[in-house]
C-alpha positions in Angstrom: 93.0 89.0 100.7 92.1 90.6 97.5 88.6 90.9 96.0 88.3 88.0 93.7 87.8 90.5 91.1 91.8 91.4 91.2 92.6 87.1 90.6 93.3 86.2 87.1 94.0 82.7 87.4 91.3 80.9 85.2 89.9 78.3 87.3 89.2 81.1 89.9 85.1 83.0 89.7 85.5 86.4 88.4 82.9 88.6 90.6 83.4 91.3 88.3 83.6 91.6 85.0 86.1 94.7 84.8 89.2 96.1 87.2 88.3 97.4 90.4 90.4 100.8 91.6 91.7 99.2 94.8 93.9 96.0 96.1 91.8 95.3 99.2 94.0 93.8 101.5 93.2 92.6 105.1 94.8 95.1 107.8 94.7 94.2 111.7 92.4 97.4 113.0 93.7 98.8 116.1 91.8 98.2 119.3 89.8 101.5 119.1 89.3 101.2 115.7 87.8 97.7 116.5 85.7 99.1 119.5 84.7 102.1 116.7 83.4 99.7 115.1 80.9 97.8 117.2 79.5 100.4 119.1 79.7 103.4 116.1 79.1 101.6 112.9 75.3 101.2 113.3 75.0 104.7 113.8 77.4 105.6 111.0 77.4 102.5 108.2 75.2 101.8 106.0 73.9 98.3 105.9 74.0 97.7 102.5 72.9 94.2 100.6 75.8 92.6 98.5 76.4 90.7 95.5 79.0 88.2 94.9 82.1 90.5 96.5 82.7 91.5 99.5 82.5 95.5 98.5 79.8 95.0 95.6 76.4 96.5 95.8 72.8 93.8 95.1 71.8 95.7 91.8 68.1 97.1 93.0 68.8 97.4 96.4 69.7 101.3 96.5 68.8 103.7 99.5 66.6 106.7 100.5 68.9 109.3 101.3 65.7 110.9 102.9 65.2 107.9 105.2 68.7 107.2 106.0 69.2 110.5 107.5 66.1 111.3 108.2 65.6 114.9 106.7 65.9 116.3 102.9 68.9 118.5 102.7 71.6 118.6 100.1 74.0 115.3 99.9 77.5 115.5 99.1 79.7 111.8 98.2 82.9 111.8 98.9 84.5 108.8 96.6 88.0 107.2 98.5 87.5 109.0 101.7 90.8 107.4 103.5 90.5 108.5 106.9 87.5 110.6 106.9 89.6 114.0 107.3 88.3 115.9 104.5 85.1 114.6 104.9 84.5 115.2 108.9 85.8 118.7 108.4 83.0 119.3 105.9 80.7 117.8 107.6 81.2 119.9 111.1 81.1 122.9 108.9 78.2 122.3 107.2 75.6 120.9 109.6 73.0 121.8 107.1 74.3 119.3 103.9 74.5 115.3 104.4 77.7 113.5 103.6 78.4 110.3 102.8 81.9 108.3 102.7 82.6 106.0 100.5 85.8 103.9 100.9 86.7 100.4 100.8 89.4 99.9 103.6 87.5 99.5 107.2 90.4 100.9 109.3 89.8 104.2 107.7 86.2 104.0 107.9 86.5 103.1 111.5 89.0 106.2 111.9 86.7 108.6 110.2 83.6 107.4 112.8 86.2 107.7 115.9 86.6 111.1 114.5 83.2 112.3 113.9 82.0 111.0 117.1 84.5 113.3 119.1 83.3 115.9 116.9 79.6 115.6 116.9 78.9 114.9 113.6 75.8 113.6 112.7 75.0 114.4 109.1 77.7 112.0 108.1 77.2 108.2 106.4 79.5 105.8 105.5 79.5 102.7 102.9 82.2 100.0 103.0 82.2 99.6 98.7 83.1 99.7 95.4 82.2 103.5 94.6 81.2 102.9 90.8 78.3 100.3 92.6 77.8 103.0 94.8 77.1 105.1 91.7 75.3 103.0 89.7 73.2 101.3 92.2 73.0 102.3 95.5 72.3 106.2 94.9 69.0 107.0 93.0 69.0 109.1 90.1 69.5 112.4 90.4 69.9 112.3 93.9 73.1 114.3 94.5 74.6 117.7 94.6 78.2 117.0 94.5 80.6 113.8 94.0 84.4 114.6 95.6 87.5 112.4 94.6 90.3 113.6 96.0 93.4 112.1 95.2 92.3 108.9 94.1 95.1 106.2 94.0 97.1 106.9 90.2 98.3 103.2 89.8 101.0 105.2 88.2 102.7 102.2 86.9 101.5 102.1 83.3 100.4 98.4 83.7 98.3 99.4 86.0 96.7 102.5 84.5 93.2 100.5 83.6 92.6 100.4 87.5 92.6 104.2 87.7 88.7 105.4 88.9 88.6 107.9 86.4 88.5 106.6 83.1 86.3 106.5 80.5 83.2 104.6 82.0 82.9 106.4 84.7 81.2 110.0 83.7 77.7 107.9 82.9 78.1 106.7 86.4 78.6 110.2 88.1 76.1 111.8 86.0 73.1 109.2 86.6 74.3 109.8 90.7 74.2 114.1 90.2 71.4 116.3 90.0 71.0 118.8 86.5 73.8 121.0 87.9 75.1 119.0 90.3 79.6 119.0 90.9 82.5 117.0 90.3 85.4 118.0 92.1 88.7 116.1 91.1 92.3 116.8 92.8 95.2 114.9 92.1 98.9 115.4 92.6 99.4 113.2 89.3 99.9 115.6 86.6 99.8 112.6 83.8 96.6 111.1 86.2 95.2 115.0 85.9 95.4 115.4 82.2 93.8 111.8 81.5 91.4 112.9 83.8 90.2 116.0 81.7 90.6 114.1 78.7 87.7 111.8 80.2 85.9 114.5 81.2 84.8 115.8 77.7 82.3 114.5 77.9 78.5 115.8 76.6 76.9 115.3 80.2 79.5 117.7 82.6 80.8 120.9 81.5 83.7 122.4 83.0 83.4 124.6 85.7 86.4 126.4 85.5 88.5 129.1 82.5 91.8 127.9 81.7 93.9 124.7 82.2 92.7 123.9 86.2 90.5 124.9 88.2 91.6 126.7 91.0 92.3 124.8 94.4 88.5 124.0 96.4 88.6 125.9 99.2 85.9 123.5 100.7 88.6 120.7 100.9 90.7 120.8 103.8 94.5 120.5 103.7 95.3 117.0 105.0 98.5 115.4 105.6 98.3 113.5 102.3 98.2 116.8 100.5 100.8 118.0 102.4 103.3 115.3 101.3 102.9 116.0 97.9 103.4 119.5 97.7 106.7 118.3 100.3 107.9 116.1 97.7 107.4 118.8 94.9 104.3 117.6 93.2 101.8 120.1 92.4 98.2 119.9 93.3 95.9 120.1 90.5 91.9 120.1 90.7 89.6 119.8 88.2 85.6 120.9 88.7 82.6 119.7 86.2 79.0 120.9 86.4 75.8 117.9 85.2 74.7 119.2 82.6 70.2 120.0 83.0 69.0 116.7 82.9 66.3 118.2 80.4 
């Protein structure tokens, strides 16, 4: 079923006051993806306290990234990790930086542990939620070195558009999350989705990070099947990269 939050009759409790990014539908996990689960998830997931929906975040109830993976070393978030791909390739590279996944649908986040167990990865988190929670309440202030959203779902139907992620409330919430020089990396194989994306981004808190109209492709992300079904079907990747701005 949907989050309540996508129900518009009126006799039904709105448990958020705005549109989420996501339709969050219930999908049968396979059996290793259920077995992922019990015996990976409270290695991997964070136990995180909710409010009213199932993929909110308790305002005040935000972690220690120091505690959760017990060290102080540079965090990177990767916003609508699907499957974990990008993010478990990153993750075995860099042993020395923490990652943490944040996605909504639990088959992909049960996927992504299956994956990063076979791989060894243990610098890697994941939260079942609604990443602009995960922004604005769950990560302290100041607390990150760089936010990934990699092609984030366009809702390319122009009724749909106010569902996209990145629109205009959501630079305040990545810059409280980033550290004074913190990244934003943005790829999309949208090209309308990429130019209302750096139309948001003008914004007094990031400055861009890049000369001309893109910034070239981040060779930190790794090529993933998704990708390579855009460029199949002719759509061209474009990435955008924003620096925080000092916090002063």
């Amino acid at each position: 079923m949907p989050d309540a939050s996508t129900d518009s009759t009126p006799d039904t409790p709105r448990f958020r006051d705005k549109p989420v990014s996501f339709v969050r539908r219930s999908g049968r996990m396979s059996d290793a993806q259920e077995r992922a689960w019990a015996e990976l998830a409270p290695h991997y997931v964070l136990d995180v306290q909710r409010d009213a929906a199932a993929t909110s975040i308790l305002p005040g109830t935000g972690i220690d990234p120091a505690s959760v993976f017990g060290r102080r070393a540079p965090l990177v978030v990767e916003i609508g990790s699907g499957q974990g791909h990008a993010i478990v390739h990153a993750a075995a590279a860099h042993p020395d930086t923490d990652f943490l996944a944040v996605e909504v649908f639990r088959a992909g986040l049960a996927r992504t542990m299956l994956d990063a167990d076979r791989a060894g990865v243990r610098n890697l988190r994941l939260v079942e939620a609604n990443a602009p929670e995960v922004l604005e309440h769950l990560l302290p202030e100041a607390s990150v070195d760089e936010v990934w959203i990699f092609f984030p779902d366009p809702w390319h139907k122009a009724k749909h558009n106010k569902r996209r992620l990145i629109a205009p409330a959501f630079p305040p919430l990545a810059a409280r999350a980033l550290r004074g020089g913190g990244m934003l990396r943005l790829a999309t194989d949208w090209e309308d989705y990429a130019l209302q994306m750096r139309d948001v981004m003008t914004d007094a808190e990031f400055a861009p990070a890049f000369d001309g109209d893109w910034a070239p492709r981040f060779d930190g992300r790794t090529m993933t099947a998704f990708e390579r079904k855009g460029i199949a079907k002719g759509r061209e990747i474009r990435d955008l990269a924003y620096r925080r701005r000092d916090r002063g």
